[in-house]
N, C-alpha and C positions, 0 to 999 in steps of 0.2 A: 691217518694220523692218530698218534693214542692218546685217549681223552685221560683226565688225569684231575684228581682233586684240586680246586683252587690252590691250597696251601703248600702242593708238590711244585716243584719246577715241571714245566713240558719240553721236554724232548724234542726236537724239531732240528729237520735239517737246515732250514735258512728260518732268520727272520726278518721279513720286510716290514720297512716303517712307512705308513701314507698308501692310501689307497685311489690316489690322482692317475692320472696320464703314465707316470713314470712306473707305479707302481705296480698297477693292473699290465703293464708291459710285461716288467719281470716278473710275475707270476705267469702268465703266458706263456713265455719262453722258458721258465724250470719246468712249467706240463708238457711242453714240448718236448723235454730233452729227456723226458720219463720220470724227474724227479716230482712227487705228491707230496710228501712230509716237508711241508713247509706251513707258516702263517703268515699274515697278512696281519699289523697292527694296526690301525685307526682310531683317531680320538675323537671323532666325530659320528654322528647316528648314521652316515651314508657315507656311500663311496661320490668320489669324482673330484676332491681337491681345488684348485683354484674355481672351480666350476659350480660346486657344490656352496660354495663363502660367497661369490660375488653374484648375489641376484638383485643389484640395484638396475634400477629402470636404463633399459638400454643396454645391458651387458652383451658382450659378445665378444668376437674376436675380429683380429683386421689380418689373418691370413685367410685365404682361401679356402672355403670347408673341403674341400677336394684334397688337399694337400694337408690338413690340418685335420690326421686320421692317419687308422694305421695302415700300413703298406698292404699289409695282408688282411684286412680288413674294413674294403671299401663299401661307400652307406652311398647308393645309389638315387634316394630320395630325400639328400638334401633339400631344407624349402628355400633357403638364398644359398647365395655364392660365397657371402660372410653370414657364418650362420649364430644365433643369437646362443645365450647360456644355455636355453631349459635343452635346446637339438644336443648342445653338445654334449651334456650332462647325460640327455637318451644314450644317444650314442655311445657314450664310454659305458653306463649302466647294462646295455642290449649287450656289450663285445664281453665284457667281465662275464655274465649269463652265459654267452653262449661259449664261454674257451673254460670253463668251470670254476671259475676265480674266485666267486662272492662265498665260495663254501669255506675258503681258507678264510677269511674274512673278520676278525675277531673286534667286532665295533665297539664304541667308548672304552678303547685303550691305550690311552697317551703314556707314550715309554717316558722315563724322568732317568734313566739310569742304564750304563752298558758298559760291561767293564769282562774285560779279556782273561782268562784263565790259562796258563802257560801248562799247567800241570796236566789240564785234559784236551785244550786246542781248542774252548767253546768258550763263545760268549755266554754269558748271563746277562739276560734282559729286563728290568724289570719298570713297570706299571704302576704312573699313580693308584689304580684302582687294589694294586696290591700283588697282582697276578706275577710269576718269574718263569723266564722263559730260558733255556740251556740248545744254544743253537752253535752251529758248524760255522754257519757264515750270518752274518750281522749285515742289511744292507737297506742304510738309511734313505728313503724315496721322498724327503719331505721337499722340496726341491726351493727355489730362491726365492717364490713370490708365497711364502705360507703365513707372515707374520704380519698384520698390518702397521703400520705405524702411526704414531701419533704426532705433531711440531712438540720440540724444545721452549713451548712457548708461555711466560708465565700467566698463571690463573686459569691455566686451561681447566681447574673442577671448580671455579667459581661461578660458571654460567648458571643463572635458574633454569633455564628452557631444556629441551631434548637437545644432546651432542652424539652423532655416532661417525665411525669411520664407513667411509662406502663398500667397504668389504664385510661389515657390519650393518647393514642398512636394518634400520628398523623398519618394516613395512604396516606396524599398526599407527605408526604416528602419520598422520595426513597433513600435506604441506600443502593444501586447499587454502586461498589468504592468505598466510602467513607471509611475515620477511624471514627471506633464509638466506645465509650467510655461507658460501663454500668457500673451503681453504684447499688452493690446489688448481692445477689446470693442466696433469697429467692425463695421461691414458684411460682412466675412468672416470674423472671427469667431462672429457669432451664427448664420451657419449650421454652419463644422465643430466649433465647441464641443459640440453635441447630437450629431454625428454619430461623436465620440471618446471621448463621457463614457464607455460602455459599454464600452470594448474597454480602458482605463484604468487603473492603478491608483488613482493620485490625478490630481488634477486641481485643478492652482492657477491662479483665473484673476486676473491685475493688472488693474484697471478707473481709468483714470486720471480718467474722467467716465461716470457714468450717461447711459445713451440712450434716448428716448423709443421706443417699441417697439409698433406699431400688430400688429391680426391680420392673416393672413396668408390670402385669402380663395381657398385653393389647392384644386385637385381633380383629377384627374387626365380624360383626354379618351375616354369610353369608346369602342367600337364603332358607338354610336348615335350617339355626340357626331359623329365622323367620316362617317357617312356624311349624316346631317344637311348637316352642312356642305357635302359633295360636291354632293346635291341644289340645298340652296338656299343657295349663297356668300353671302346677304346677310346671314343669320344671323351668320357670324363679324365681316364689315364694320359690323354694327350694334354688336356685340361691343365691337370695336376702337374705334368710334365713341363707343360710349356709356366706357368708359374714359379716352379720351384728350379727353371734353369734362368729366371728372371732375378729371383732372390740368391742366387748364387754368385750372379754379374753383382748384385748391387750389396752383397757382403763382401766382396772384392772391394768395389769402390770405398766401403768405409775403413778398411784393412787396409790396403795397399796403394791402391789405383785411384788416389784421392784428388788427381788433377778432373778428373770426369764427377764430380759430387757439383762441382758448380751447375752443373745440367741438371740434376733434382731442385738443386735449390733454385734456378728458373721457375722448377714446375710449381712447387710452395709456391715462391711468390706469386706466379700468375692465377694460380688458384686465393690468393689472398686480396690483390687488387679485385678480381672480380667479384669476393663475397664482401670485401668492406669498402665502402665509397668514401667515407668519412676519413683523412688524409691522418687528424689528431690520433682516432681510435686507431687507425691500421699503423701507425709508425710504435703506439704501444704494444700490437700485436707483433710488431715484426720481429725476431731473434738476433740477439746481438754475439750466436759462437757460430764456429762452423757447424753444418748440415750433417746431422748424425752425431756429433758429443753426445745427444741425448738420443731419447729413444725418438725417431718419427714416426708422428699420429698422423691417422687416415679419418677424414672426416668431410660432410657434406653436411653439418646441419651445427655443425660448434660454432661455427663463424656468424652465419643468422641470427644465433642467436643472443651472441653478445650486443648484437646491433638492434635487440628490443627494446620499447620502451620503460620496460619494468626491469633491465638489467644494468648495473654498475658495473663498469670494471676497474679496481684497487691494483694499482702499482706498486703505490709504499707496499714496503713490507710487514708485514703481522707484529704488532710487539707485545701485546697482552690480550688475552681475553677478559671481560670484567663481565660483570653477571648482566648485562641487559646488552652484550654485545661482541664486538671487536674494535681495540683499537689498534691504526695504522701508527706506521712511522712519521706521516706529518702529523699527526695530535687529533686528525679525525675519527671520532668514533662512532658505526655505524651499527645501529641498534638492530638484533634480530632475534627472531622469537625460535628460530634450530640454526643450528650449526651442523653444515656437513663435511666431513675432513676427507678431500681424494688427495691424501699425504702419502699413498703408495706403500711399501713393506720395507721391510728392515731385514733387504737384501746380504749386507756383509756379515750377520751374523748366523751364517747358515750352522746348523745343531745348537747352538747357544742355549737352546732351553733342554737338552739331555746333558747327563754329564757322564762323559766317554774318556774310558779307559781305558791302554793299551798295553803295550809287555812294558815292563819294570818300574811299572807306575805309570806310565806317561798321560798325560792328560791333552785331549783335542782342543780343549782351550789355550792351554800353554803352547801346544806346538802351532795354532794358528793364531797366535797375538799380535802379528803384524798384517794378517789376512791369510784366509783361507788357500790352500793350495792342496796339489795332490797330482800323482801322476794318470796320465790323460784324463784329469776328471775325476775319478773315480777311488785310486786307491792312496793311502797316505804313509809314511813310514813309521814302523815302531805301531802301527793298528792292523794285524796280521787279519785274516778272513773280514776285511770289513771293506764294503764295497760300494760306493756312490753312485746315485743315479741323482741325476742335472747338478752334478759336483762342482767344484769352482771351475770357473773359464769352459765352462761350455755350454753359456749362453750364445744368441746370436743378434746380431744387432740385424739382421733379414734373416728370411726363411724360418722354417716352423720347425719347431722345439722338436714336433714328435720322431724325426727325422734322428735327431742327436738321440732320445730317450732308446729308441731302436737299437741305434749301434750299443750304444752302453749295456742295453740288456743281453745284449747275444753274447758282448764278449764278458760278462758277469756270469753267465748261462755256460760260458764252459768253465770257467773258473772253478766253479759250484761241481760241477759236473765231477772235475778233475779232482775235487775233495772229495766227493761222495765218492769214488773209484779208491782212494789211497786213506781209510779212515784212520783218524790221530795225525795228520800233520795238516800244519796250515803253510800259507804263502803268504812274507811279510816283502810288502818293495824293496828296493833296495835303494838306500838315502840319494844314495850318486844317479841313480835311472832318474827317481822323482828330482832331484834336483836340475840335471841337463834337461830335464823335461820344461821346468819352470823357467831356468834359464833364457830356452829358444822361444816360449811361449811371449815370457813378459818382455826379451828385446823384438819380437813382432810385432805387439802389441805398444811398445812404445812410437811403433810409425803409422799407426791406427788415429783414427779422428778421435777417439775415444779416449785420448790422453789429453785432449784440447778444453776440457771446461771439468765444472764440479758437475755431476751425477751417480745415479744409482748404481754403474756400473763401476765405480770406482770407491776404494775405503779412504777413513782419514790420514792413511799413508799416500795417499795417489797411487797407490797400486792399483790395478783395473784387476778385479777379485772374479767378475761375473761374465765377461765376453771370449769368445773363442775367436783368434785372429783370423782363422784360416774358411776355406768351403766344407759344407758338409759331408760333399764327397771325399775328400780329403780325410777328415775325422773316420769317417765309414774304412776308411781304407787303413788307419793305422789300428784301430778297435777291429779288424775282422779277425782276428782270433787271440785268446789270452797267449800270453809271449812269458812264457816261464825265465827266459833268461833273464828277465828283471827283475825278478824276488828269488828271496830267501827262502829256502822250503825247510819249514822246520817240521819237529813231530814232539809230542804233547810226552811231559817227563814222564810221566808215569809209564809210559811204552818204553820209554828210552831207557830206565831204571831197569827193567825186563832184557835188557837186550837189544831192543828195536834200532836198527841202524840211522842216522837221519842220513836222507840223502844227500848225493854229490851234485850240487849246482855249475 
């Protein structure tokens, strides 16, 4: 790649934005394909993304580490089965190393700006820090869970004490004594809530909705486990296999096959009788939508620990914060010396903080004002070489994300490929492909459990912005190769002014 004065634009054949899961992907798969001339942006001092942000106590994941990795790159010395942040942060940090990724890597570089050039076929990218970038293809990797959120809730900067969100954890502030006040009883809450009860004094937790809460079928990977696996690598692949053909049945059941969801919801409950005896506590704990509206959390130690002596749990709902506390919806106000927010991210506004450009002005905020869309994920109309990874609707309410990140990169991997082969023209969707795409998507998706309550998978339109109705393999099978019949193949004016023919689509 050619190095080039701050104040020049750099040259580059793609630019990726975020250096998570998604990102370190497609870079992998453009060195695969022989393309080098690319970068990598990052606004942060390290790579790894949701991994890198959330190192609150207890962090981990509730897929499988076996399966939660990439295909081509299996880590045979997992230390559990769910493996915690720092393994999987190694993990993705060791596969960047070893596939040449972190050289492309250009850290403390938050893009604010990206705006399309008809005249030459490139984006221009450009850098809070100042830095502009002139790339072929544009392809944002920041994916749905990058922004934390904060509640709508008045006086939240009138607290005196420490307030941070859990993807923010401040680790020099000690909640040794203290009363702490969480808001939130999401996905990262039920792991650091067990992991603070003890070190505590009190412990108030606001539960705005009960969560369906399955066991947590963890163990750690002994010396046997490891070498096991060393011998005979099939052992962990059958592993991985037998897992990811389980989250494929039970992303069906929440899609489709929604008469069989009443048999998890068995399992929840039975796992919830057993962990709470207290008949009052447990009918507050127990979910009043169907199984799956929201995301279901995996847990063997969140339900113990509500049932401590040092722990409150708040039903009302939050209506102010005042400076020596929280108060509820019944007029109680319960005094605490930190406040921790597990209020989750601000999902539907995936790019919202760049401001993206397209041909004839068009702007990504105008064309997604009723919610984000795009065809399979990935590409959008009128934003020609610009390419998504974990794009709208290809989240999954089962199974593990890396599976989706894969297909997207390989079939962005030829896309790129196929530009770098024909220089000066780009491929713009075409309205009616994305549109039939969104069509079949959001009426699947209307017979999904996932249209049954308010959550993160859904914006303030009710549109479901974030889940993919369908199996993974299915996805894998429409992304295995870029399909030119569906865009416009244009060529940059300045060629065209010359002579240069655009092609016949």
């Amino acid at each position: 790649m050619t190095t080039q004065s701050p104040t020049e634009p750099v040259r580059t054949t793609a630019v990726i934005v975020g250096a998570g899961f998604g990102g370190i992907a497609m870079a992998i798969e453009l060195r695969r394909a022989g393309i080098n001339d690319f970068v990598v942006l990052e606004q942060a001092a390290d790579l790894g993304g949701v991994w890198r942000e959330n190192t609150y106590p207890g962090a981990g994941c509730d897929v499988p580490s076996p399966l939660y990795s990439f295909s081509f790159e299996r880590n045979l010395r997992w230390p559990r089965r769910y493996a915690g942040h720092r393994d999987i942060q190694s993990y993705l940090d060791r596969t960047a190393r070893k596939y040449g990724v972190v050289q492309h890597i250009r850290f403390h570089s938050e893009v604010r700006a990206a705006t399309f050039d008809e005249t030459t076929a490139r984006w221009t990218i450009r850098t809070a820090q100042g830095q502009e970038y002139s790339a072929v293809a544009f392809i944002p990797a920041v994916g749905q869970l990058s922004r934390p959120a904060l509640p709508n809730v008045a006086g939240i900067d009138r607290f005196r004490g420490p307030a941070f969100h859990s993807a923010r954890w401040d680790h020099d502030q000690s909640l040794a004594g203290k009363r702490v006040a969480v808001i939130g009883t999401g996905a990262s809450a039920i792991q650091f809530v067990p992991e603070i009860q003890p070190e505590v004094a009190r412990l108030t937790v606001f539960q705005r909705s009960a969560q369906y809460i399955m066991p947590k079928r963890d163990h750690a990977y002994t010396a046997r486990h490891h070498a096991a696996f060393r011998r005979l690598p099939v052992l962990q692949s059958l592993d991985r296999l037998s897992f990811w053909l389980y989250a494929e049945f039970a992303q069906q059941c929440l899609s489709r096959w929604r008469r069989i969801t009443p048999v998890f919801r068995l399992q929840a409950m039975r796992h919830l009788r057993k962990q709470i005896t207290d008949p009052r506590l447990r009918a507050a704990l127990t979910p009043d939508y169907e199984l799956g509206c929201k995301r279901v959390l995996f847990s063997n130690d969140y339900l113990p620990a509500i049932t401590r002596p040092n722990v409150d749990l708040v039903t009302a709902p939050v209506t102010e914060i005042t400076e020596n506390g929280v108060l509820a919806a019944d007029g109680a106000e319960h005094p605490a010396d930190v406040i921790i927010y597990g209020t989750g991210f601000s999902t539907n506004d995936l790019l919202d903080s760049v401001e993206v450009t397209g041909r004839a002005g068009a702007t990504l905020s105008t064309a997604w004002e009723k919610g984000a869309r795009a065809y399979l994920g990935i590409t959008v109309p009128r934003f020609p070489n610009m390419f998504l990874v974990y794009g709208p609707n290809t989240n999954l309410g089962g199974n593990s994300i890396i599976h989706m990140l894969e297909s997207q990169a390989r079939y962005i991997r030829d896309a790129v490929r196929g530009l770098v082969e024909h220089p000066g023209r780009y491929v713009d969707v075409r309205a009616e492909s994305e549109r039939r795409w969104d069509t079949e998507v959001q009426g699947r998706l209307a017979k999904s459990v996932w249209t049954r309550c308010s959550s993160w998978y859904r914006n303030t339109h009710g549109r479901v912005v974030a889940n993919w109705p369908g199996r993974t393999a299915e996805y894998r099978r429409r992304t295995r190769r870029f399909d030119p019949e569906h865009y416009h193949v244009g060529v940059a004016e300045d060629l065209a002014s010359i002579g240069d023919p655009v092609p016949q689509v």
